[in-house]
Structures are given as C-alpha cells and as structure tokens.
N, C-alpha and C positions, 0 to 999 in steps of 0.2 A: 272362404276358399277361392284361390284366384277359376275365376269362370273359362280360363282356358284350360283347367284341369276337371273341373265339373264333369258328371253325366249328363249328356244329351238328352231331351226329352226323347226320343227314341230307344237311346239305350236304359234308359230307367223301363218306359214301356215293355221291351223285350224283357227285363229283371224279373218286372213283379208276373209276366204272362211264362212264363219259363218258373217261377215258383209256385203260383199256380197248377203245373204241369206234375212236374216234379218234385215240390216241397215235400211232401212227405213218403216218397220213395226213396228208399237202398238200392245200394249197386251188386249184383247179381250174388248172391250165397253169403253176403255180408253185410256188417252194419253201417258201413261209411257212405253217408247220403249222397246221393245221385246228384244233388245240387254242388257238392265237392267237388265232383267230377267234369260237372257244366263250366264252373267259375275257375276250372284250373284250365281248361283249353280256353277259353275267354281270354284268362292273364297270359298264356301261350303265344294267343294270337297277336295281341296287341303287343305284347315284347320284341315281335317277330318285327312288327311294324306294319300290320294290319289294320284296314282303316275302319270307318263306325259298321259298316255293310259287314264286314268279316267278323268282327266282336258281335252283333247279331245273331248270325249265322253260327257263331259258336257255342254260344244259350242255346237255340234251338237245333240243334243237329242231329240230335235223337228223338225229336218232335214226332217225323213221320213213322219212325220205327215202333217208338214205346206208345205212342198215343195217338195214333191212327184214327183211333175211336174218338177223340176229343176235336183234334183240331187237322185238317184238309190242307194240302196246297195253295189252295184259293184263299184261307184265312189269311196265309202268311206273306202271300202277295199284296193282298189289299192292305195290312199292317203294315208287310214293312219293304214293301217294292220285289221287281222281279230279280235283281241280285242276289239279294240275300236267299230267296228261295233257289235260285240256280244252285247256290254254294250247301245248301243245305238237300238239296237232292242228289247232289253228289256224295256227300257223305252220307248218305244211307244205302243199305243192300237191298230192301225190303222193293218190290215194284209199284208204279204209279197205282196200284190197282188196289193195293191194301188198305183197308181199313179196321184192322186190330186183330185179333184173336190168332189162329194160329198161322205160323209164317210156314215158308215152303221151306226145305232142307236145308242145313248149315251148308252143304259144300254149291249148293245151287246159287244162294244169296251170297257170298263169297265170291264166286268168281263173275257174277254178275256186277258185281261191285269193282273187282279188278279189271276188267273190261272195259265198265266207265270210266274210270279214273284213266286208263293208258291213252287215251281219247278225248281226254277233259283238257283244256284251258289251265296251265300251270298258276296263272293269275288264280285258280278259283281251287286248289287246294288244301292253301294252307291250312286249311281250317282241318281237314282229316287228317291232315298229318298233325298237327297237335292233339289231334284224339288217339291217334296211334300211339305216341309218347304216351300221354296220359296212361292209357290203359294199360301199357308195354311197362313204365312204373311201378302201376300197380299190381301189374303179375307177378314182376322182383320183386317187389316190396314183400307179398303176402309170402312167395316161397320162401322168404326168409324168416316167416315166423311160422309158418305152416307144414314146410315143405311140400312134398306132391299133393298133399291133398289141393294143392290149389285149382286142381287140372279138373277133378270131380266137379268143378261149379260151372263147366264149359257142355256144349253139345258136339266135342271131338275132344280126340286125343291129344297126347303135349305135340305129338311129331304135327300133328295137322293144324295147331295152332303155332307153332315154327314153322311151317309152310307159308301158313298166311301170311304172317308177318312179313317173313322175306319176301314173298310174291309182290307183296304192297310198296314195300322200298323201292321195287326194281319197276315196278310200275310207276311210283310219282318219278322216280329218274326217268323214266319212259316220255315220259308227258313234259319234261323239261324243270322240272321244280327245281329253284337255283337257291338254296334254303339253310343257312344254320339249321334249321330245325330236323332238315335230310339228315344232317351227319350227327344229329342230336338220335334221333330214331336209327341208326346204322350202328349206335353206339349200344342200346340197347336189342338189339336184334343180335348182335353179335353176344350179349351175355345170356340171353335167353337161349342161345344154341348150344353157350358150354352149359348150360345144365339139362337141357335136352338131349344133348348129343353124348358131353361130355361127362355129365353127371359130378361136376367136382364141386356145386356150391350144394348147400345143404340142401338133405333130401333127395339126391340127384337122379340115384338110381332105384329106389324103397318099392316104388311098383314095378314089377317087370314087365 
C-alpha cells in the first residue's frame, strides 16, 4: 500500500479506542451497529476534505455523550490533542458536566447544542454536519421500510425532530459553514419535511 494512503498511527489509534467504545453497540431501536454510523461520518469527513484532526474527531463524537462513564475530556486531549477535542465537544448536546446516566431533557440539550454551533468556528463543524447527514439518511432510510414507526425510537415527536433538523442547517449557515456537505444536509432536510409536513412518501400521515 502506497504509505501516502496508509493510516496514521493516530488514526488507527482512534480506530481501535472508538471500537473499543462502541464495538458492540446498536444505534438507537435498531440493529445496525453504532460502528456504521462512526465510519460513515469519518468517510464524510474526509471526502469533504477534512484533515487527520477532523477524521478523529469523527470516530469519537459520540464519545462524550454515550460514554461519559468510560472516557473524560482529559482522556481525549491527552490522546489526541486539544483540536480534535474542541471539534468533538461541539458536536455533543450533553454539558461538560456529564458523566453518563441520565441526561437532562431532549429540548434543553438541543438547543444548547444549537447555540454552540451558531458561535462555533465554521473550521470546526464539519464533523456534525456529517453527523447530521448520516443520521438524516438514516431516518429516510428506515421510513422507507418502516414508515412512522420510525419516530417511536426518538425522545420527541416527528414535528420536533424536523425542527431540529432545520434549526441545525440554519445554524451551521449561521456560523458561516461554506460546505457541499450544507447543501448535502439541505437536501435531506427538505425530504424529511414532505413526509412531515407533507406526508406523501410512505407512511406519511399513519399516526395522527
């Protein structure tokens, strides 16, 4: 393998402490492993053209949130510098103060999230906006085999996860984010609203 394509000893580092973490977690009401989910904003990032600090930061972004109880701020600093932890504290809702068990309320962590990001360094978002995709994928994905039940696996309703969503777009625009991956996520926000709103793709309107 030409060595300008290689893993970084870095990035292999993050690989196996990120599988470690997450290896044998699912992603919320379903079976597709949580590691799918890490390595597809990872390849997000890096397609975007994000550099080793950003592909880091994109293994561990759900770090502080799901695994509060394993691994600290401090861990991730001393691993892997204070970059990669900036970018990976941006993308979490949960506050510096957590360490695992139950979090404070969906609409409290939400807009505390929105808040940092409108005030965040556009340099240092890309990484939740490919999480945003990722996840925004996978919510069309599942309604299309699911329909609405896909809403049941969430801690709000379909209108308050179409809230979010668009609040989030309008906030990385906020912050300056000059991004394919914007109008990748804009792309998806707008079909999650006609089945929201609009109810035309399957499933649309089934709960009232």
């Amino acid at each position: 393998m030409d060595a300008q394509h290689s893993l970084s000893t870095r990035l292999y580092k993050a690989l196996q402490l990120v599988f470690e973490l997450h290896g044998c977690d699912a992603r919320k009401a379903c079976q597709v492993p949580a590691m799918a989910h890490l390595l597809s904003v990872c390849a997000l990032v890096q397609m975007d053209g994000g550099d080793e600090d950003e592909a880091i930061a994109a293994l561990l972004h759900d770090a502080l949130e799901d695994k509060a109880d394993i691994i600290t701020r401090e861990d991730i600093r001393r691993l892997f510098g204070e970059k990669v932890l900036v970018i990976v504290e941006i993308s979490t809702d949960t506050d510096a103060e957590y360490r695992g068990g139950v979090k404070s309320g969906w609409h409290d962590r939400k807009r505390f999230y929105l808040e940092s990001v409108r005030h965040a360094g556009p340099e240092l978002l890309r990484v939740t906006v490919a999480d945003k995709i990722d996840n925004a994928r996978a919510i069309l994905a599942d309604h299309r085999r699911v329909g609405d039940a896909v809403w049941k696996r969430f801690n709000a309703s379909r209108e308050e996860i179409l809230w979010y969503y668009t609040e989030a777009e309008k906030a990385y625009r906020h912050a300056g984010v000059n991004s394919a991956l914007l109008d990748d996520l804009a792309v998806l926000v707008g079909q999650m609203k006609k089945i929201v709103v609009g109810g035309d793709l399957k499933g649309g309107n089934n709960e009232g």
